[in-house]
C-alpha positions as CSV (number, residue, x, y, z in Angstrom):
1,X,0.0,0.0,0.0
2,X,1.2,3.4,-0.8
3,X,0.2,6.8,0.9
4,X,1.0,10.1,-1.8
5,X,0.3,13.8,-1.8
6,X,0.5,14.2,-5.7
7,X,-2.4,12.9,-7.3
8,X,-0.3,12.6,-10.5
9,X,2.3,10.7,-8.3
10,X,-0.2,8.3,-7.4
11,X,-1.8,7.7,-10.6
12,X,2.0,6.7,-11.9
13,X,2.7,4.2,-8.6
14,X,-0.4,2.4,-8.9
15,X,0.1,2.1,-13.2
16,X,4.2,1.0,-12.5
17,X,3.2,-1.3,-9.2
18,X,-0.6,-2.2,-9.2
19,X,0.0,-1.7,-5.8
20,X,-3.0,0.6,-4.6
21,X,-1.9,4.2,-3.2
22,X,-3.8,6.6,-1.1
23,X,-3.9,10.2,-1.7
24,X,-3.3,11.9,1.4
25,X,-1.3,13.8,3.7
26,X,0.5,13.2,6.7
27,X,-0.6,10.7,10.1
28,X,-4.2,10.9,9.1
29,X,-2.9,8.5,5.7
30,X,-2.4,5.5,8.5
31,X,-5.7,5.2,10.0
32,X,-7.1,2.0,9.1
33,X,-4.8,0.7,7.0
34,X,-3.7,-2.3,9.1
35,X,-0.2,-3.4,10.0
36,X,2.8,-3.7,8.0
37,X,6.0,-6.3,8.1
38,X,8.1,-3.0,6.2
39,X,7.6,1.0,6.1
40,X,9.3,2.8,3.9
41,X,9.4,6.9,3.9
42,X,11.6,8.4,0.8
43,X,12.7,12.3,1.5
44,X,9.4,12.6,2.8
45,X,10.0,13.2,6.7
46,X,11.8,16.1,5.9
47,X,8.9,17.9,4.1
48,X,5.9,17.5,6.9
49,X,5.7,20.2,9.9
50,X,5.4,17.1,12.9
51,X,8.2,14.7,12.1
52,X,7.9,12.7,15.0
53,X,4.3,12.5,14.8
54,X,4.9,10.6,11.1
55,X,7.3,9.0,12.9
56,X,5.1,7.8,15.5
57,X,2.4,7.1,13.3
58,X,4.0,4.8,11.1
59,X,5.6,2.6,14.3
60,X,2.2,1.9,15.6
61,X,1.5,0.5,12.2
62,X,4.7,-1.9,12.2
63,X,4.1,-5.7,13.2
64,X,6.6,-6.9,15.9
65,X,9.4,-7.0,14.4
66,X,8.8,-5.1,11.5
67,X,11.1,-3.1,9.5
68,X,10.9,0.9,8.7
69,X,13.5,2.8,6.6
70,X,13.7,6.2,6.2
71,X,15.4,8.4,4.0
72,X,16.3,12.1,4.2
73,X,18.8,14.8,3.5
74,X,21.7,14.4,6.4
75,X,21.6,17.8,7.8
76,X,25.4,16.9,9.8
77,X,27.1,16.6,6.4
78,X,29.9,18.6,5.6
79,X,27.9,20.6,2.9
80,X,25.6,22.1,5.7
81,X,28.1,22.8,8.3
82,X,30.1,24.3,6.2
83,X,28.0,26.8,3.6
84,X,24.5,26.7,6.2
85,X,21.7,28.4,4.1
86,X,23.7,28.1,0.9
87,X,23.5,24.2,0.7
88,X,21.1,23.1,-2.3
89,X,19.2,21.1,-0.2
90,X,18.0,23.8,2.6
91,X,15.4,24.5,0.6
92,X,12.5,26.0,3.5
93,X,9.2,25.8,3.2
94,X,9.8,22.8,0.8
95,X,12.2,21.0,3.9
96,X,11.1,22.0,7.1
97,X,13.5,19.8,9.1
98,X,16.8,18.6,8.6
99,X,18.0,15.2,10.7
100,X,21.3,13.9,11.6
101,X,22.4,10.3,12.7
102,X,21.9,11.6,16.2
103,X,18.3,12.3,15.6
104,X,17.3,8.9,14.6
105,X,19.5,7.0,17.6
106,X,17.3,9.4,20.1
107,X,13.7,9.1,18.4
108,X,14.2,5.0,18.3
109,X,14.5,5.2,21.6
110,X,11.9,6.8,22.5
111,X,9.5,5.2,20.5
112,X,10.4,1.6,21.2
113,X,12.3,1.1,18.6
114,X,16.2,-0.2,17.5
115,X,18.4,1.1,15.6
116,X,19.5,-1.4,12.9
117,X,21.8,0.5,10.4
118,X,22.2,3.7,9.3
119,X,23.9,4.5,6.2
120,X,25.3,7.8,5.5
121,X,26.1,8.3,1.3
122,X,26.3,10.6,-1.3
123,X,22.3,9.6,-2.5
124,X,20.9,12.0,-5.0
125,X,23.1,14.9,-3.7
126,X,25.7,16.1,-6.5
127,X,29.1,15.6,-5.6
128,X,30.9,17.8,-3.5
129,X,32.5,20.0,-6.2
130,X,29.5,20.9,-8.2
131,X,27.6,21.2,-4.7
132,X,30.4,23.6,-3.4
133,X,30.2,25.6,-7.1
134,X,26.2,25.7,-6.7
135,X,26.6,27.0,-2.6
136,X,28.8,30.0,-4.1
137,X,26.6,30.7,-7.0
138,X,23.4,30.8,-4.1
139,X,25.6,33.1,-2.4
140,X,27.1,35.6,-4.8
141,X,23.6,35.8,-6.9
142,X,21.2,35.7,-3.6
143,X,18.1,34.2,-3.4
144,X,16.3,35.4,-6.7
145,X,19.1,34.2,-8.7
146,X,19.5,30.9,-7.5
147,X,16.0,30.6,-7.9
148,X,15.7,31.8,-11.5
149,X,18.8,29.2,-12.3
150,X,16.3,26.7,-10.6
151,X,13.3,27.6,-13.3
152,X,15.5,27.8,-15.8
153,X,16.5,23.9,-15.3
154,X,12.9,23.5,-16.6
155,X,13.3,24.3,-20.2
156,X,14.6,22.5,-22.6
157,X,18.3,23.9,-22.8
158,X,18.4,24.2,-19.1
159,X,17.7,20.4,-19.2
160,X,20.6,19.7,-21.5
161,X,23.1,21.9,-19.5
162,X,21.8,19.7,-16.1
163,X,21.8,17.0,-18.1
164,X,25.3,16.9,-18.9
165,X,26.7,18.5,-15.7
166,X,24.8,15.0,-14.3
167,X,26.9,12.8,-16.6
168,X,30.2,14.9,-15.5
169,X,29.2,14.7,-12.1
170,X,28.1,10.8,-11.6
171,X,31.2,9.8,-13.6
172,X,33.2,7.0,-11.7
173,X,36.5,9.5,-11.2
174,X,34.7,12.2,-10.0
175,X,32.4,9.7,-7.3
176,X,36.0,7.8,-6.7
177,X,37.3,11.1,-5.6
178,X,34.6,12.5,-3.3
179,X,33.5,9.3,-2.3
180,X,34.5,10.3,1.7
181,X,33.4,13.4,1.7
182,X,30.2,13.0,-0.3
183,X,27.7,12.1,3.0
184,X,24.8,14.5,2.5
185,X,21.9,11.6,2.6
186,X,21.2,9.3,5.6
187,X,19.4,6.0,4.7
188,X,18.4,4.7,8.4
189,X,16.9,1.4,9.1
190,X,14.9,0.5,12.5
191,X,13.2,-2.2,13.9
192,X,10.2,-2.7,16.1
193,X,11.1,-4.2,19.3
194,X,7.5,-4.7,21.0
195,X,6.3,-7.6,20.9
196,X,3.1,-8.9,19.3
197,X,-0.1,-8.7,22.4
């Protein structure tokens, strides 16, 4: 079962999966729905204004045992600590909270939960040179300009600019050489620890 904002998205889900996909927002999505053996959350806790509320929500809909895996921007990356507000990714309102390793370790344990990996990886970030070009770009053009760069990724010769910077930027050398630096995406796994009543 799926739970999606965009209508559009979930018109695409259910057509790829045949898996069927409610459209709605937030906790209220899990009411009724049953329990689950796996709960999966893909850079979506980082959008919604109650994180630990989704959080919670989704637990209580988790068998004993059961899995949940989250993924999110890593707000303890270098990127952030180092250019703050420039960083692609701090992106408010569209990210309203921004988690770090830490975050996870101390929300599992408060909602009876354990900690089974966390993974912390380069994801769908750029790699740290073109990330560290776009942060001074941000910051010598401001605000407006970083957003008309944005829009202009939209048309058709903004699209084959990104396109190839992507190819240039997921090349093997360049991911070789920023592969220990490149850690702006946590992918954290938990478990259920209660036991079945």
């Amino acid at each position: 079962m799926g739970i999606e904002v965009d209508e559009a998205a979930a018109r695409l889900a259910v057509a790829r999966t045949s898996v069927p996909v409610h459209v709605r927002f937030g906790a209220a999505g899990w009411r009724d729905q049953g329990t689950f053996d796996l709960v999966s959350m893909n850079h979506y806790i980082e959008h919604v204004p109650q994180p630990a509320e989704e959080i919670q929500a989704a637990a209580g809909r988790l068998r004993p045992g059961g899995l949940f895996l989250l993924r999110t921007p890593n707000g303890g990356s270098h990127l952030p600590r180092t250019f703050g507000w420039l960083w692609s990714w701090f992106t408010p309102p569209t990210h309203l909270t921004y988690f770090r390793r830490e975050s996870f370790e101390w929300l599992a344990g408060r909602m009876g939960l354990s900690v089974e990996a966390i993974r912390i990886w380069r994801g769908d970030q750029y790699s740290t040179p073109l990330e560290v070009a776009l942060a001074i770009l941000r910051g010598l053009s401001g605000e407006r300009g970083y957003s008309r760069l944005t829009r202009s990724r939209q048309s058709r010769e903004g699209s084959r600019v990104m396109t190839a910077v992507k190819v240039l930027d997921f090349s093997p050398i360049i991911r070789q050489a920023f592969s220990g630096v490149d850690d702006c995406e946590l992918l954290v796994l938990l478990r259920n620890q209660r036991s079945g009543a």
